[in-house]
C-alpha positions as a Markdown table, in Angstrom:
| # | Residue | x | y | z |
|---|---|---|---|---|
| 1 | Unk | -33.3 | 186.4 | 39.3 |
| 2 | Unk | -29.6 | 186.6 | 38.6 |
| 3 | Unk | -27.1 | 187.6 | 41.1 |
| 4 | Unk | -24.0 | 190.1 | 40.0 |
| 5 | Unk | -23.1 | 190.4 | 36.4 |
| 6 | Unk | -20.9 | 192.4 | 34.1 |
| 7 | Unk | -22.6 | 192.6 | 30.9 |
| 8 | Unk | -21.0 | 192.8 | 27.9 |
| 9 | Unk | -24.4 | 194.2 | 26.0 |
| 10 | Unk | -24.2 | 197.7 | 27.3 |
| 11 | Unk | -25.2 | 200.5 | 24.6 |
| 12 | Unk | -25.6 | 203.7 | 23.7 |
| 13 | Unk | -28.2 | 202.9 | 20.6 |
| 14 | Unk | -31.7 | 202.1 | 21.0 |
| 15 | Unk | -32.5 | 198.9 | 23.0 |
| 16 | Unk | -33.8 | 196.4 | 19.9 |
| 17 | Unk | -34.2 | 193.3 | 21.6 |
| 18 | Unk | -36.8 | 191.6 | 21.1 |
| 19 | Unk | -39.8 | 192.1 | 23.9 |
| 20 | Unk | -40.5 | 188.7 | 26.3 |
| 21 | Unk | -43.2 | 186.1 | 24.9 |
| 22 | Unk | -45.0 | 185.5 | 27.9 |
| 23 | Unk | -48.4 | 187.3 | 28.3 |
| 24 | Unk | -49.0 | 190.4 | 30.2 |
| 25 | Unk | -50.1 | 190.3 | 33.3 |
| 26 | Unk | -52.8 | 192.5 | 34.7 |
| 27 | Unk | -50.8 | 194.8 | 37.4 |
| 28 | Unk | -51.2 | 194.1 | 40.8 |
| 29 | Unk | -53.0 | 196.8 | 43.1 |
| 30 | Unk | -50.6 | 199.0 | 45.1 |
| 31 | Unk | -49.2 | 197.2 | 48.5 |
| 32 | Unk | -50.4 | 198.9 | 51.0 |
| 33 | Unk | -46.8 | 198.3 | 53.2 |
| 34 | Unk | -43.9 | 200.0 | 53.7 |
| 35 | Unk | -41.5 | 197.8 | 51.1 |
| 36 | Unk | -38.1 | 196.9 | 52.2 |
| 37 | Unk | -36.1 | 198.7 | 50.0 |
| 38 | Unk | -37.5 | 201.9 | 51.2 |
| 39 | Unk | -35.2 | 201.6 | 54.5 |
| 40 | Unk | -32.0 | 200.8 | 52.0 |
| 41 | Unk | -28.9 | 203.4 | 52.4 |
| 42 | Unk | -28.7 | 205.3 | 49.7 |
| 43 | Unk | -25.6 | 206.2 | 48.0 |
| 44 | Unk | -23.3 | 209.4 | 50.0 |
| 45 | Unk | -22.4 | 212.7 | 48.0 |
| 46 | Unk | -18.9 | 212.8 | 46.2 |
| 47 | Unk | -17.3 | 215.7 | 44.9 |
| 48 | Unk | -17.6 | 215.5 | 41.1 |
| 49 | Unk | -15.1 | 214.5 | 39.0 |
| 50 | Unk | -13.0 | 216.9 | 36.8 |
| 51 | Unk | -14.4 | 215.4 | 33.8 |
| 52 | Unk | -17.5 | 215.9 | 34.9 |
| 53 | Unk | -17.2 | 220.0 | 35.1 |
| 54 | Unk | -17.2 | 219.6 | 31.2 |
| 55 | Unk | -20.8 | 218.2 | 31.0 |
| 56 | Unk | -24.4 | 220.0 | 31.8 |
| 57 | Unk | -24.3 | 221.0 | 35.1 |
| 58 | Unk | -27.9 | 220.2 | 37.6 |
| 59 | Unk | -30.5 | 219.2 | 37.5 |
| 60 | Unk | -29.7 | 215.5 | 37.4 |
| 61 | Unk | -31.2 | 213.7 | 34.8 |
| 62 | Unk | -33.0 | 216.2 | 33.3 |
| 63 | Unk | -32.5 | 214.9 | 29.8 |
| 64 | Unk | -33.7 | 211.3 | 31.0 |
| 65 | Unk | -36.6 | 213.0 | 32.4 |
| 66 | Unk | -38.2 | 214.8 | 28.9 |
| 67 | Unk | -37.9 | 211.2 | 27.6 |
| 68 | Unk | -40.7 | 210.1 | 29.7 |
| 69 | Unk | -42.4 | 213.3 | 29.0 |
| 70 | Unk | -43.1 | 216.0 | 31.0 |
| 71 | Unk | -46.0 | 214.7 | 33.6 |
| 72 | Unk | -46.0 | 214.1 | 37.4 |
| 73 | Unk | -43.2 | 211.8 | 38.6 |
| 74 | Unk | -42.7 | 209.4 | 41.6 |
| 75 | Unk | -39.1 | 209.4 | 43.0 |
| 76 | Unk | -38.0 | 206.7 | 45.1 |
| 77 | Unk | -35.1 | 208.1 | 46.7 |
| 78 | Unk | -35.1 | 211.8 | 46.3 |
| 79 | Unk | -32.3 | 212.4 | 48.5 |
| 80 | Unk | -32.1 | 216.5 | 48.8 |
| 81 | Unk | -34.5 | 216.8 | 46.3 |
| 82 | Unk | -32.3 | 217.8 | 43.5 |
| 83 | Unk | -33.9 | 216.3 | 40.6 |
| 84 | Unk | -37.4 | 216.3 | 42.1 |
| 85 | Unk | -37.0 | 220.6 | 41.5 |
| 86 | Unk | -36.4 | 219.7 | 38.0 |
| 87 | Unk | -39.7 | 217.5 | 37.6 |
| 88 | Unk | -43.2 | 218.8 | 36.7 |
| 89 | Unk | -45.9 | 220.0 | 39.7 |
| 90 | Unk | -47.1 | 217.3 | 41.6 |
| 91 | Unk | -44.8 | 215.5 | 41.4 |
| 92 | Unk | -43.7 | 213.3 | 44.7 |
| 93 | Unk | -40.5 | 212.1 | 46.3 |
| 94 | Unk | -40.0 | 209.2 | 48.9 |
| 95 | Unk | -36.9 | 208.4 | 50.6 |
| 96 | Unk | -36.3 | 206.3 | 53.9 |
| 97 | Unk | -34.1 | 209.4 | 55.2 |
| 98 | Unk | -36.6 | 212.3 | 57.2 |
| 99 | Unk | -34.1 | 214.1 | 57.4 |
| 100 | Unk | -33.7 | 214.0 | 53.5 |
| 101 | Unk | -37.6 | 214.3 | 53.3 |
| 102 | Unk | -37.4 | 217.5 | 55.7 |
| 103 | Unk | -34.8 | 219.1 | 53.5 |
| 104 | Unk | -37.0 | 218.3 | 50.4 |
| 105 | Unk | -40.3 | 219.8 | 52.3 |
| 106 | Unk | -37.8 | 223.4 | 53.1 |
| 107 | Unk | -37.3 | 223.8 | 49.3 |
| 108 | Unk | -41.1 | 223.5 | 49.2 |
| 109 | Unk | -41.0 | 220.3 | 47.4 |
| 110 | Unk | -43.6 | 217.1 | 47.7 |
| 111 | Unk | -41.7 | 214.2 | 50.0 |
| 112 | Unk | -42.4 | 211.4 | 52.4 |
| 113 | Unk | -41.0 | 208.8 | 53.9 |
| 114 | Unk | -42.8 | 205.3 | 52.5 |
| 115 | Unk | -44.8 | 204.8 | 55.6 |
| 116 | Unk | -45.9 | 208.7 | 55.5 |
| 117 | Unk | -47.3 | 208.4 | 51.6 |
| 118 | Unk | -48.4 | 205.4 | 51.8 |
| 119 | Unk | -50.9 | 206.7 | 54.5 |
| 120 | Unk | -51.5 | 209.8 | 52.4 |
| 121 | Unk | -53.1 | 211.5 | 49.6 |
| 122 | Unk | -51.1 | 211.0 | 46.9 |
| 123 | Unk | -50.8 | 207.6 | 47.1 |
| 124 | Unk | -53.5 | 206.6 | 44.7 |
| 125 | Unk | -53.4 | 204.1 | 41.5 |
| 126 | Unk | -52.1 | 205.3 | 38.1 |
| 127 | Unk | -52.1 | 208.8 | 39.8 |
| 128 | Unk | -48.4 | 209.5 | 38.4 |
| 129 | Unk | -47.0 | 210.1 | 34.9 |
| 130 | Unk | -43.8 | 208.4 | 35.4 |
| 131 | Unk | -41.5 | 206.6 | 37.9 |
| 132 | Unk | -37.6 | 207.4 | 38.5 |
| 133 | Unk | -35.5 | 205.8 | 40.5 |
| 134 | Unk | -31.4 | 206.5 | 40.6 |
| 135 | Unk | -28.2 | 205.2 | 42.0 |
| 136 | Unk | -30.7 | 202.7 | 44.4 |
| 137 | Unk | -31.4 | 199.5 | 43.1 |
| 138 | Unk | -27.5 | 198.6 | 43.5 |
| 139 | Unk | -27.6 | 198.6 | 46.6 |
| 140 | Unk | -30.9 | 196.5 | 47.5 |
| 141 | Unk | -30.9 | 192.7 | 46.8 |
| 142 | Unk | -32.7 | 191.2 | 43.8 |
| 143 | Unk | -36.2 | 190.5 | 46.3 |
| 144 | Unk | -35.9 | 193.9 | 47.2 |
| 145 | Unk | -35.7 | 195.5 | 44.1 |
| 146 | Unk | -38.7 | 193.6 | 43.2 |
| 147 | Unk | -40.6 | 194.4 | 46.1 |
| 148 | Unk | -39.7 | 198.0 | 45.4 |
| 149 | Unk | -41.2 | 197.9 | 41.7 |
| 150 | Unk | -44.3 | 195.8 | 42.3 |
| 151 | Unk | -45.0 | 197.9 | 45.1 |
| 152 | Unk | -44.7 | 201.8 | 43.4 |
| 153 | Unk | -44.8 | 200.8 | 39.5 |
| 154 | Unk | -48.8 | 200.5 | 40.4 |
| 155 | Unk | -48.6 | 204.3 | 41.0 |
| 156 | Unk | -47.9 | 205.0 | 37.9 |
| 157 | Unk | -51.1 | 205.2 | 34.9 |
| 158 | Unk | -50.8 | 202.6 | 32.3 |
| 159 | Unk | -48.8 | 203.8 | 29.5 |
| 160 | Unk | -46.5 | 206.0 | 32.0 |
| 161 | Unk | -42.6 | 205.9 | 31.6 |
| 162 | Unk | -40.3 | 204.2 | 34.3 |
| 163 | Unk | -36.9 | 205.4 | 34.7 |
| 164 | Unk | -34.1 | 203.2 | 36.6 |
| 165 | Unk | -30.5 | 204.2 | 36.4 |
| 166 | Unk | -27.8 | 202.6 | 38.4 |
| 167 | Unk | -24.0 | 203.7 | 38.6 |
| 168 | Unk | -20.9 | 202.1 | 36.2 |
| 169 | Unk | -17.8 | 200.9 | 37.9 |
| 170 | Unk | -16.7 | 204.2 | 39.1 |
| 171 | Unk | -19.5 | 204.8 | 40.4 |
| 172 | Unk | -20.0 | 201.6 | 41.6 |
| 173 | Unk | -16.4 | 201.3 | 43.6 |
| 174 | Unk | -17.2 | 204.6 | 45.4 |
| 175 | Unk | -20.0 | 203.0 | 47.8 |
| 176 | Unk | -21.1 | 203.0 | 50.2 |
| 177 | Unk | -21.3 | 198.8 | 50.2 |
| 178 | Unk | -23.3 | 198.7 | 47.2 |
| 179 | Unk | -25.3 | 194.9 | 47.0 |
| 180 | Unk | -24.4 | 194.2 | 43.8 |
| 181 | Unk | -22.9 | 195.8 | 39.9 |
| 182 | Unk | -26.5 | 196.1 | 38.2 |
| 183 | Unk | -25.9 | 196.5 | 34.7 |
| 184 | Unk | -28.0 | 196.8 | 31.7 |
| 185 | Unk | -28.8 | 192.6 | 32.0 |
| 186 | Unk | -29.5 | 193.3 | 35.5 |
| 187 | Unk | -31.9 | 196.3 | 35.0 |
| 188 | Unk | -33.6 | 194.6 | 32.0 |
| 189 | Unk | -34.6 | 191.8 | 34.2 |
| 190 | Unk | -35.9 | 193.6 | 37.1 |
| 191 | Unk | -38.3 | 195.4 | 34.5 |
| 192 | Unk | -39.7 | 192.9 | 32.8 |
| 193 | Unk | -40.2 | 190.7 | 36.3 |
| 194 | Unk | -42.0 | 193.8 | 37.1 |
| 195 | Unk | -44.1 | 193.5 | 34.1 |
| 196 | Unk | -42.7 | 196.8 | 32.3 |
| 197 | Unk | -41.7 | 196.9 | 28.4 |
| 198 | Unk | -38.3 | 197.8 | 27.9 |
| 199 | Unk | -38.2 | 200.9 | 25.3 |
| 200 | Unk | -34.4 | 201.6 | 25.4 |
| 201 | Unk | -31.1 | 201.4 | 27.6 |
| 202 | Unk | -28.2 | 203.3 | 26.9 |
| 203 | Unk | -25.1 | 205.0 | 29.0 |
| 204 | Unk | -25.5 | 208.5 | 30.3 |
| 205 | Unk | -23.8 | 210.9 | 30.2 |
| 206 | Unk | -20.5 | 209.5 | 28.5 |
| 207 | Unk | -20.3 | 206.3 | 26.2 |
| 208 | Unk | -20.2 | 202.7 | 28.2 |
| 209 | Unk | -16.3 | 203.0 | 28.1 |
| 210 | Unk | -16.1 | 206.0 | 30.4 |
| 211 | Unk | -17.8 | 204.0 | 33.3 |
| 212 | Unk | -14.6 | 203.1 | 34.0 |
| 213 | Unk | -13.6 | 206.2 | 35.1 |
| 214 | Unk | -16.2 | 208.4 | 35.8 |
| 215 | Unk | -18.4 | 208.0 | 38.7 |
| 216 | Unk | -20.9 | 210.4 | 37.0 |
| 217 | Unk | -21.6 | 207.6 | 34.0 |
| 218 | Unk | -24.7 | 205.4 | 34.4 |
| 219 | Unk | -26.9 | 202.5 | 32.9 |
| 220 | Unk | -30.4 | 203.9 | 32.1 |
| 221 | Unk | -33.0 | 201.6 | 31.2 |
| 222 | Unk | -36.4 | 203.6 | 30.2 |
| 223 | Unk | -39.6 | 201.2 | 30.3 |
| 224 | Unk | -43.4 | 201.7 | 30.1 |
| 225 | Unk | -46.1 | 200.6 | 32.1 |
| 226 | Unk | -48.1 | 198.4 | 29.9 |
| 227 | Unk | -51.3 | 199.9 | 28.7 |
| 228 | Unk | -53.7 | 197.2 | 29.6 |
């Protein structure tokens, strides 16, 4: 898996490359361990930037969201449970923070820490629509990103969306101590070492040149769980 890299193939259009040639591989059961990257820091709340009061205000990715339709998500790293509100009934959040879990569970939302749903009801096979997981994989190493997606894609039923969204360098540069700049190259490998087909990447919610400058810009990569 490569290390750090600033991709020069980030777009707003459609993601046309071509899919890999090696044959699928059956997905693996769900691990039945806490994985590492479930203990990761997550990113710290900023103020927003001024630019940013001039685009759609919360939820957070909602528009990301109706692309993988409108079923039950998993979201690793639900912090307060802002964009878990915005996602269909049943859906779940897991984050490593209980206090962030306890917070979720006050606005009567569905959270656990990884050890908690792992021992718990909802942590059955194919039993979610879709995955999301934002502003996290930047700051877990490349065998801990794919410990994180071998161990939760499993969750979701064959066919179901995946949704993994990093910051640009704005975002990157404001921390805390992210691992590594994981760009569209970045995100695209993780997927399809995870066994996911890449439908489409693409810069939200500003063109790739406002990365620069905006900590609110990110890479989006949507992918599906292959069907069998």
């Amino acid at each position: 898996m490569p290390g750090r890299t600033d991709s020069s193939a980030a777009t707003d259009r459609p993601d046309t490359a071509a899919p890999p040639r090696h044959p699928r591989r059956p997905h693996p059961a769900p691990r039945r361990h806490r994985p590492a990257a479930s203990t990761a820091r997550l990113p710290a709340r900023h103020e927003r930037h001024p630019l940013t009061r001039l685009l759609p205000a919360r939820p957070p990715f909602a528009r990301q969201l109706r692309r993988i339709g409108p079923g039950r998500v998993l979201e690793i790293g639900c912090g307060d449970g802002d964009t878990l509100a915005a996602c269909a009934p049943g859906s779940v959040g897991i984050d490593h923070d209980p206090r962030s879990v306890a917070h979720c569970r006050a606005r009567g939302l569905t959270a656990y820490t990884a050890d908690a749903f792992l021992a718990g009801p909802h942590a059955r096979p194919g039993a979610f629509d879709a995955l999301l997981t934002a502003h996290v994989l930047q700051h877990l190493d490349d065998e801990q990103v794919e410990e994180l997606l071998h161990a939760y894609v499993p969750y979701v039923r064959p066919g179901g969306g995946v949704l993994l969204i990093t910051a640009q360098e704005a975002g990157h540069r404001a921390g805390p101590e992210p691992v590594r700049f994981t760009d569209f190259t970045l995100l695209r490998a993780f997927a399809e070492a995870a066994g996911l087909a890449v439908r489409r990447t693409y810069s939200h919610p500003l063109p790739r040149t406002a990365g620069r400058v905006l900590r609110a810009n990110s890479f989006v990569l949507v992918g599906q769980v292959p069907r069998g």
